[in-house]
C-alpha positions in Angstrom: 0.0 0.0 0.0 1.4 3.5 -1.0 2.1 5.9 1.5 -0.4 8.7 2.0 2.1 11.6 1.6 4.7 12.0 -0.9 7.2 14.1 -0.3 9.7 15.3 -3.1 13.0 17.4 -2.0 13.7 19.9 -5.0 17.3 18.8 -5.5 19.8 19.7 -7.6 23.2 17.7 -8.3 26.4 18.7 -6.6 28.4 20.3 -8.8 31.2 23.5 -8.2 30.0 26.5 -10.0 26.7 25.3 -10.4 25.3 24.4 -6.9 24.5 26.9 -4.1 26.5 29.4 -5.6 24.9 32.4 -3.5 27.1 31.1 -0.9 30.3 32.0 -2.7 32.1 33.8 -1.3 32.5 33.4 2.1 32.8 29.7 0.6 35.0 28.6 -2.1 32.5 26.5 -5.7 34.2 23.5 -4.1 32.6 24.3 -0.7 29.6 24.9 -1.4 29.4 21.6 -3.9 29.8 19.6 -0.8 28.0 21.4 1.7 24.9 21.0 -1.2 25.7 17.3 -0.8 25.6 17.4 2.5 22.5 19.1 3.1 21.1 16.9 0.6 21.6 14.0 2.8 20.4 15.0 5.8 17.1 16.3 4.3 16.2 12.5 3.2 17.0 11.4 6.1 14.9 13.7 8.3 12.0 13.0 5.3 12.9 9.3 6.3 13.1 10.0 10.3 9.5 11.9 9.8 8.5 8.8 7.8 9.3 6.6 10.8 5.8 8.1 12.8 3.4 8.9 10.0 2.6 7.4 6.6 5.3 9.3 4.6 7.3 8.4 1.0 10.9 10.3 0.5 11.7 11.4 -3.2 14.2 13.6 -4.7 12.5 15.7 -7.8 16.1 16.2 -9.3 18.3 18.2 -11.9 19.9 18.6 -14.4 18.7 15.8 -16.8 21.1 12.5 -16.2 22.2 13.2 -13.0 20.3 9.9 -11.4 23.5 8.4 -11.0 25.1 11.3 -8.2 21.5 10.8 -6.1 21.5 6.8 -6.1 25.4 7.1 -4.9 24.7 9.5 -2.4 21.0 8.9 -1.1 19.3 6.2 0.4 17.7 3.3 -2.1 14.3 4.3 -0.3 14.6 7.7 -1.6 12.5 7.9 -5.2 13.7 9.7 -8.1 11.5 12.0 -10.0 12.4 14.0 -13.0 11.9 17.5 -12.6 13.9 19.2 -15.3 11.8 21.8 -16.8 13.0 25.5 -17.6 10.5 27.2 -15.3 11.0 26.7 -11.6 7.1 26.7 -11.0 7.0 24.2 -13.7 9.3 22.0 -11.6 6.9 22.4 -8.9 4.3 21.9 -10.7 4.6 18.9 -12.4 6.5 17.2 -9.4 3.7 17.5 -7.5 1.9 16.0 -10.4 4.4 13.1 -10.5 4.4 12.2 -6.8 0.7 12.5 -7.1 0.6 10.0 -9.8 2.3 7.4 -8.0 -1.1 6.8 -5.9 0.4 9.2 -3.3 -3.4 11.2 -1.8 -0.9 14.5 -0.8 2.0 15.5 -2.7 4.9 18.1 -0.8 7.6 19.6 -2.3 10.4 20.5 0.4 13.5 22.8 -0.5 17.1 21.8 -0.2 18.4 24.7 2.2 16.8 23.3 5.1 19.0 21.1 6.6 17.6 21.7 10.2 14.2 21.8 9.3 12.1 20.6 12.6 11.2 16.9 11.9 7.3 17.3 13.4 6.8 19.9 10.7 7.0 17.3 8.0 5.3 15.0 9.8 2.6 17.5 10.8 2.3 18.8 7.1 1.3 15.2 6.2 -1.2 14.3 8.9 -2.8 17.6 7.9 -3.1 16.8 4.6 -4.5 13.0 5.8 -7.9 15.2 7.1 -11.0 14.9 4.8 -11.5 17.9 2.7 -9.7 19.8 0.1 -6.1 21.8 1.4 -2.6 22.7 1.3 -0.2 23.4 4.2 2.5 26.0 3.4 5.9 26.4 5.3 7.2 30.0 5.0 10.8 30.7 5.2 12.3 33.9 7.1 13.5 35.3 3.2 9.7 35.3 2.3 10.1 32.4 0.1 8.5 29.3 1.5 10.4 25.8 2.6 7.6 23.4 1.6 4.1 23.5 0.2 1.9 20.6 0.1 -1.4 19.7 -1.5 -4.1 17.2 -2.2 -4.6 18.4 -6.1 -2.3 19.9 -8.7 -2.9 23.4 -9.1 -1.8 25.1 -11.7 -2.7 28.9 -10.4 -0.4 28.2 -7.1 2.7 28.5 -9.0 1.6 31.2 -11.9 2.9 35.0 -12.0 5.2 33.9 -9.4 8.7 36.1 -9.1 11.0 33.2 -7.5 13.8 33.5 -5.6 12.4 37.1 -4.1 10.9 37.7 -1.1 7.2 37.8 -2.4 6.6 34.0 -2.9 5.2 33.1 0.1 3.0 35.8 -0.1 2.3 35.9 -3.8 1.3 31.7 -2.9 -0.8 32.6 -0.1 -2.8 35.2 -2.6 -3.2 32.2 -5.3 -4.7 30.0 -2.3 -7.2 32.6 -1.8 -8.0 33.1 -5.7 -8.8 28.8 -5.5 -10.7 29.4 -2.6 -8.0 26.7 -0.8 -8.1 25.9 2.7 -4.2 26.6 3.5 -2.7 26.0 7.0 0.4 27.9 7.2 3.1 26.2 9.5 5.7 28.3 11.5 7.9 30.6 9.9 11.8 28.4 9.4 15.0 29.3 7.7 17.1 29.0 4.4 20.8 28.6 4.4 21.5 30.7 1.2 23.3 33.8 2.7 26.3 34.3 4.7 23.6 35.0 7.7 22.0 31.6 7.3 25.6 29.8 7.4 26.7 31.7 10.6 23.3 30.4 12.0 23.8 26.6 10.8 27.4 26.6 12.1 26.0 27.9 15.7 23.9 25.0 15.6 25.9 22.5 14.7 28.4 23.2 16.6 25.9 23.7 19.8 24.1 20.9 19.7 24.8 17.1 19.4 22.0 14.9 18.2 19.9 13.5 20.8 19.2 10.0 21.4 15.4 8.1 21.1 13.9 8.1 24.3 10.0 7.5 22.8 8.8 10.9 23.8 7.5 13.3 21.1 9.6 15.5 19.8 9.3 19.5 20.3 7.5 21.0 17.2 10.1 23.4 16.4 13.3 21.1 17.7 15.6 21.3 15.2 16.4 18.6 13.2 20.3 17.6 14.0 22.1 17.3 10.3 24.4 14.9 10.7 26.6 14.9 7.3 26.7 18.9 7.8 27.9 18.3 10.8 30.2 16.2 10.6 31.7 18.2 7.3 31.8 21.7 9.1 33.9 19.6 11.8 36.1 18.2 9.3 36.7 21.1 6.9 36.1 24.0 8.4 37.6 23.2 12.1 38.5 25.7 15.2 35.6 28.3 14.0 37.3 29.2 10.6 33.5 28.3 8.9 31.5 31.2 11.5 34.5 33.9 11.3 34.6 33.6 7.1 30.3 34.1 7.2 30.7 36.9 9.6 33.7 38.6 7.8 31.3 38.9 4.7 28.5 39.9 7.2 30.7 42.8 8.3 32.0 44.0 5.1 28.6 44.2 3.4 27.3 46.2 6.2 30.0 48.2 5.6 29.5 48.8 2.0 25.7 50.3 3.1 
């Protein structure tokens, strides 16, 4: 029996040059090639941990065509692969919740790829809300004003038309489409990107202050953030003794300057 929530993580192969680039500098197109893979990693498995409680499916809607070799090397076999090479970046919405829907999925989510520490309940959360009866969506709105997931029950069209992506209208430019459908949206608590010098200096505070906790059958806080492991454990190994923090907040200072 098919899970009743797919949930597709909008990935896009590692590659220097081409891969969170907006993070360059303070990091290097090699850097930010494997902090993509990273993060990449520890977003299936916190799909797969949220899968654990609730009746969840992992994919990865991936580009650039041909790259299903890097995801099968570097994901789990349990994550799906769904192509989602299309020009437009609504279209890749669009038609990968379309595909996920098609595999007999009753909700379809797409997830960003920035969100390493993206709270675990949220996920599962988005997909018991979308288990109720009715018609709905859930949206997850990021502190940029884009948004870090959106999930629905149908594929429509109008949520991801006349949409300026990658500014800091989309969440609320998604939230007026809901309205023009008349769609029931829940809108889950506001959660961050790491695409910005700010957003690294935040990660590396929490990797580097937390360590992952162990089971102990109790229910996780709602807005406990989800330990990435791989990130982790990369920051520690590449970027020791605080040299990843001081780089982030050396561009932090010399863009405030430039005001």
């Amino acid at each position: 029996m098919n899970a009743s929530c797919g949930i597709a993580i909008m990935a896009k192969a590692s590659a220097p040059g081409r891969t969170k680039t907006r993070l360059v500098p303070p990091l290097s197109y090699d850097e930010a090639a494997m902090l993509n893979t990273a993060f990449l990693q520890d977003i299936a498995d916190n799909v797969l941990r949220a899968a654990a409680s609730t009746s969840i499916a992992g994919y990865a809607a991936f580009a650039p065509p041909g790259s299903q070799g890097f995801f099968h090397r570097i994901l789990p076999a349990s994550i799906g692969l769904i192509d989602a090479c299309w020009a437009n970046f609504g279209d890749c919405l669009y038609h990968t919740i379309e595909q996920v829907l098609a595999r007999g999925h009753r909700s379809a989510v797409v997830l960003n790829s920035d969100s390493p520490t993206l709270p675990t309940a949220l996920l599962a959360h988005t997909a018991e809300i979308l288990a109720q009866p009715g018609e709905r969506a859930v949206l997850g709105p990021s502190d940029d004003g884009g948004y870090y997931l959106l999930g629905l029950k149908t594929a429509h069209r109008r949520l991801f038309e006349e949409i300026a992506w990658s500014t800091d209208g989309v969440a609320q430019a998604t939230l007026e489409r809901a309205r023009e459908t008349n769609l029931d949206l829940h809108v889950l608590p506001v959660w961050y990107d790491v695409d910005d010098a700010e957003g690294l200096r935040r990660l590396f505070d929490e990797t580097r202050r937390r360590q992952p906790k162990l089971g102990n059958g109790r229910r996780a806080d709602a807005l406990e953030p989800n330990y990435p492991a791989s990130t982790a454990a990369l920051i520690e190994c590449c970027w020791p003794n605080g040299e990843f923090a001081a780089r982030g907040a050396g561009k932090l200072q010399a863009a405030t300057a430039s005001l």
